[in-house]
C-alpha positions as CSV (number, residue, x, y, z in Angstrom):
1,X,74.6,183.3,133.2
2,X,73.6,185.9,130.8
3,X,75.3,186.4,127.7
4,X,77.2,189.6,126.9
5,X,75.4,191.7,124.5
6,X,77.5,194.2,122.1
7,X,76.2,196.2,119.9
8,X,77.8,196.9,116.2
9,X,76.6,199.1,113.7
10,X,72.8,198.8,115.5
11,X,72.9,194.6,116.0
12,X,73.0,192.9,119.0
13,X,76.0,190.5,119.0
14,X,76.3,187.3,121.3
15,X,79.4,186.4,123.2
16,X,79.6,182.9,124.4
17,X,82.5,181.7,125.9
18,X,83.3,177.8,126.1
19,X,82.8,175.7,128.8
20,X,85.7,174.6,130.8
21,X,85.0,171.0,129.6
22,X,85.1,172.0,125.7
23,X,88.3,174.2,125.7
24,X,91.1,173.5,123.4
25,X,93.9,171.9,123.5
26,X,97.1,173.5,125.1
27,X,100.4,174.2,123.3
28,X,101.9,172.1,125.9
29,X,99.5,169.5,125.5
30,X,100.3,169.1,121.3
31,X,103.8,168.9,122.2
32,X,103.6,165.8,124.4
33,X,101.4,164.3,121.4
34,X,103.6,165.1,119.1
35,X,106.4,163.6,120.9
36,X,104.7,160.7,122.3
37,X,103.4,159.9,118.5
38,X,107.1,159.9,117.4
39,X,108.4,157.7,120.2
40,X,105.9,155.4,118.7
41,X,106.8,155.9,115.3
42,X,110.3,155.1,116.2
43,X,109.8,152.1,118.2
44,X,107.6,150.6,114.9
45,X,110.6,151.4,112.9
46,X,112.9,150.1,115.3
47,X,111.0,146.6,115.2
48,X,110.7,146.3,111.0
49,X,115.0,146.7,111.3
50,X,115.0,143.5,113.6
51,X,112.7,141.7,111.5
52,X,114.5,142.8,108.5
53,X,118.0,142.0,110.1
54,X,116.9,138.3,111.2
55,X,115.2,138.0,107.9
56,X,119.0,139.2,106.1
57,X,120.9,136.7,108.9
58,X,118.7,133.6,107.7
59,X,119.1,134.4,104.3
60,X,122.8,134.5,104.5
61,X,122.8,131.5,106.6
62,X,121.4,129.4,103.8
63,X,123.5,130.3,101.3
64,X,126.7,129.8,103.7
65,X,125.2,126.5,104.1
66,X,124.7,125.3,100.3
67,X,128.3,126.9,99.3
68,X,129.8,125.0,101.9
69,X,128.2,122.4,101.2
70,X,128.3,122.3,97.2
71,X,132.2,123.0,97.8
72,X,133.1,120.3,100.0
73,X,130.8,117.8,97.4
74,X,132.5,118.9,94.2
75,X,136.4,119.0,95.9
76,X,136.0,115.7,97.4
77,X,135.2,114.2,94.7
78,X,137.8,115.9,92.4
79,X,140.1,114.6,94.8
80,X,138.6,110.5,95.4
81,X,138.6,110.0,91.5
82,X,142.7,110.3,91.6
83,X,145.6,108.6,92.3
84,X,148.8,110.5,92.8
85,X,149.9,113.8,93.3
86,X,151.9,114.7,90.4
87,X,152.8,118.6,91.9
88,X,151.8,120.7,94.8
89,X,152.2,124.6,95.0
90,X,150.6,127.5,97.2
91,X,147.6,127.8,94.2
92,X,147.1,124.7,92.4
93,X,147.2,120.9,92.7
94,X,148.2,118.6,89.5
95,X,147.2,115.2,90.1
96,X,146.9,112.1,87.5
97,X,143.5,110.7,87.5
98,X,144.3,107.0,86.4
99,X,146.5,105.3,84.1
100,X,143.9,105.2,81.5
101,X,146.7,102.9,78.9
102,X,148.2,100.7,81.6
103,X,151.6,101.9,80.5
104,X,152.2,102.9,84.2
105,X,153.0,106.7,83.6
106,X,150.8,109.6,83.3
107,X,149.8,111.0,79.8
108,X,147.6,114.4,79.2
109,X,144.3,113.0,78.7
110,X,144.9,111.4,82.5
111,X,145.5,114.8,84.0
112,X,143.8,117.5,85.9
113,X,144.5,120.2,87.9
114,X,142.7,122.2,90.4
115,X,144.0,126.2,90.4
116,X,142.9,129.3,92.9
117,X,142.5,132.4,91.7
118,X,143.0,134.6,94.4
119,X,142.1,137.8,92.5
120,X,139.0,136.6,90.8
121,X,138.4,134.4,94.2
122,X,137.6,131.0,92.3
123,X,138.7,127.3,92.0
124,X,138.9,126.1,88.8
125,X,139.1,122.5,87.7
126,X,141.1,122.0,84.4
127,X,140.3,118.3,83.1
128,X,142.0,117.8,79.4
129,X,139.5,117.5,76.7
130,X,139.0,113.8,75.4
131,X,139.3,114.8,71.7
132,X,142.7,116.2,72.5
133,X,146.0,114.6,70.9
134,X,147.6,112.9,73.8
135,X,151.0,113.4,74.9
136,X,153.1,111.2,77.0
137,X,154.9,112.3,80.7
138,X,157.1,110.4,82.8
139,X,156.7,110.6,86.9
140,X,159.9,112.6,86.8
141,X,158.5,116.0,84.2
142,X,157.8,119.5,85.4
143,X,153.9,119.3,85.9
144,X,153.0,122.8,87.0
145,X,154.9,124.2,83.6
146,X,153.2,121.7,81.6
147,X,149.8,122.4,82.5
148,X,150.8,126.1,83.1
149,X,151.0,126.0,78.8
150,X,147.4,124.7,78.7
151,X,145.6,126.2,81.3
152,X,142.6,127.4,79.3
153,X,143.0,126.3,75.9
154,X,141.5,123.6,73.7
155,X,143.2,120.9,75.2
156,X,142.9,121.5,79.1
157,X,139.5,123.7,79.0
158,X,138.5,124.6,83.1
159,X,135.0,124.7,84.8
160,X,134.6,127.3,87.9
161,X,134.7,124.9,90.6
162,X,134.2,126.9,94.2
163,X,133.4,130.7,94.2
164,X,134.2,133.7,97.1
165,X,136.9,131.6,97.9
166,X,139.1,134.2,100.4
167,X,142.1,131.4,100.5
168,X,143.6,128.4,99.8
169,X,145.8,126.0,101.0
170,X,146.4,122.4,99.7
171,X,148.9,119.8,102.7
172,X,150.2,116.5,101.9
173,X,150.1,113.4,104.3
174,X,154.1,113.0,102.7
175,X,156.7,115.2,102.0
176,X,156.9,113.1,98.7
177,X,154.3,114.4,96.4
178,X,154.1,111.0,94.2
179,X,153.6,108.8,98.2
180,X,151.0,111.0,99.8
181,X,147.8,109.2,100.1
182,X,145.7,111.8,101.6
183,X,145.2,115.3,99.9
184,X,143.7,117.7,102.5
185,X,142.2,121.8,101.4
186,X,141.4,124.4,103.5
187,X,139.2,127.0,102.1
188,X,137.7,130.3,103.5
189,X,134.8,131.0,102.0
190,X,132.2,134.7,102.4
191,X,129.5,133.8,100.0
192,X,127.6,136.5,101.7
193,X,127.7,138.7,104.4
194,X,129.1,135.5,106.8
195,X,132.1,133.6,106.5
196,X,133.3,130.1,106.7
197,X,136.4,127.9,106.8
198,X,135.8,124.2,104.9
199,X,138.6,121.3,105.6
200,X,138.5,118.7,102.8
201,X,140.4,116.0,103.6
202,X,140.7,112.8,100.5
203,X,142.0,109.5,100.5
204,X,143.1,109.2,97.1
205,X,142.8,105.9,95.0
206,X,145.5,103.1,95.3
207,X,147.0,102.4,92.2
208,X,145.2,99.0,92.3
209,X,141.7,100.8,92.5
210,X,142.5,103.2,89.9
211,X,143.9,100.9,87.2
C-alpha cells in the first residue's frame, strides 16, 4: 500500500494509519478494566476484614479466658479462707474470716467483705487493716451497717477484686446466713467485645478448720 501524500505549505506529509493489530484500546474495553480491577480490589479488601476480624475474635477470646479465669481464682479463694456468713444482700457479702482470739465471736480485724459496684462494674474486697484498733461484735450485730461506716477508710481499706462485672448475685446453701456452708456467685462478665457468665461455688471452713 502506498502512503498518502499531502502537501502543506510545499512539504510532502506522510499519513500512516495503524495496523489492525496495533490499534488502541476501546472505551468499552477500559471500562471492563476498570471494573474488573475494582472487583479485585474489593475482594483483597474483603479478605484483610476476615483476617482482621478472626485476628479481633482471638484476641477477645484470650482475654475472656484470663478474666474468667483470674475471677474465679481470686473469689474462690476469698470465699475458702472463711467461715461464716455474717450478712448477705443483693451487692455485698460480709463474712468473718476466723476467730483470730478464740473468744468465739467475730471482731473487726476478723472481717471482710466483698461489695459490687454496679455503676463502676467492679468487686471490691474490703479486708480491715491489721494496725487498726479492734472492736468487738457479737453473732447477733447489724453487719452490713457496720462495715457500711468503714467501707473505704483507714480501717477497712478495699482492693478492686473482678472488673466489667455486668452483675451479681451471691445464694446461700441455708436460709440461715450464720448455717450456710456453701457460698455460691454468679457473675456476668464482658471484658471485651464477648461475654461470659462465671458460677463460683465455696465450701467455706468449719469452725474447727478455721480456729
Amino acid at each position: 500500500m502506498t502512503p498518502r501524500r499531502h502537501a502543506t505549505q510545499g512539504h510532502a506529509v506522510r499519513v500512516r494509519r495503524l495496523p489492525r493489530n496495533r490499534r488502541g484500546l476501546t472505551l468499552l474495553e477500559l471500562l471492563l478494566a476498570s471494573a474488573g480491577a475494582a472487583l479485585v480490589a474489593a475482594g483483597s479488601l474483603a479478605m484483610l476484614n476476615v483476617a482482621q476480624y478472626g485476628q479481633d475474635d482471638t484476641h477477645d477470646f484470650r482475654k475472656l479466658a484470663a478474666a474468667r479465669k483470674a475471677a474465679h481464682a481470686r473469689l474462690s479463694a476469698s470465699l475458702r479462707e472463711c467461715r461464716q456468713v455474717l450478712d448477705a444482700g443483693p451487692s455485698h457479702l460480709v463474712l468473718w474470716r476466723s476467730d483470730l482470739d478464740g473468744d468465739g465471736a467475730p471482731n473487726l480485724l476478723e472481717l471482710r467483705r466483698l461489695d459490687y459496684d454496679s455503676v463502676a462494674q467492679t468487686i471490691t474486697l474490703y479486708d480491715p487493716d491489721p494496725a487498726a484498733t479492734d472492736v468487738s461484735y457479737t453473732p447477733a450485730d447489724d453487719f452490713e451497717t457496720i462495715t457500711d461506716a468503714l467501707l473505704g477508710g483507714a480501717s477497712m481499706p478495699g482492693k478492686t477484686w473482678v472488673t466489667d462485672v455486668d452483675s451479681f448475685a451471691a445464694t446461700l446453701d441455708n436460709a440461715t446466713e450464720a448455717d450456710a456452708a456453701v457460698v455460691t456467685l454468679t457473675l456476668q462478665i464482658t471484658p471485651g467485645e464477648l461475654a461470659d457468665t462465671i458460677v463460683v461455688e465455696s465450701a467455706l471452713r468449719t469452725a474447727e478448720d478455721a480456729s
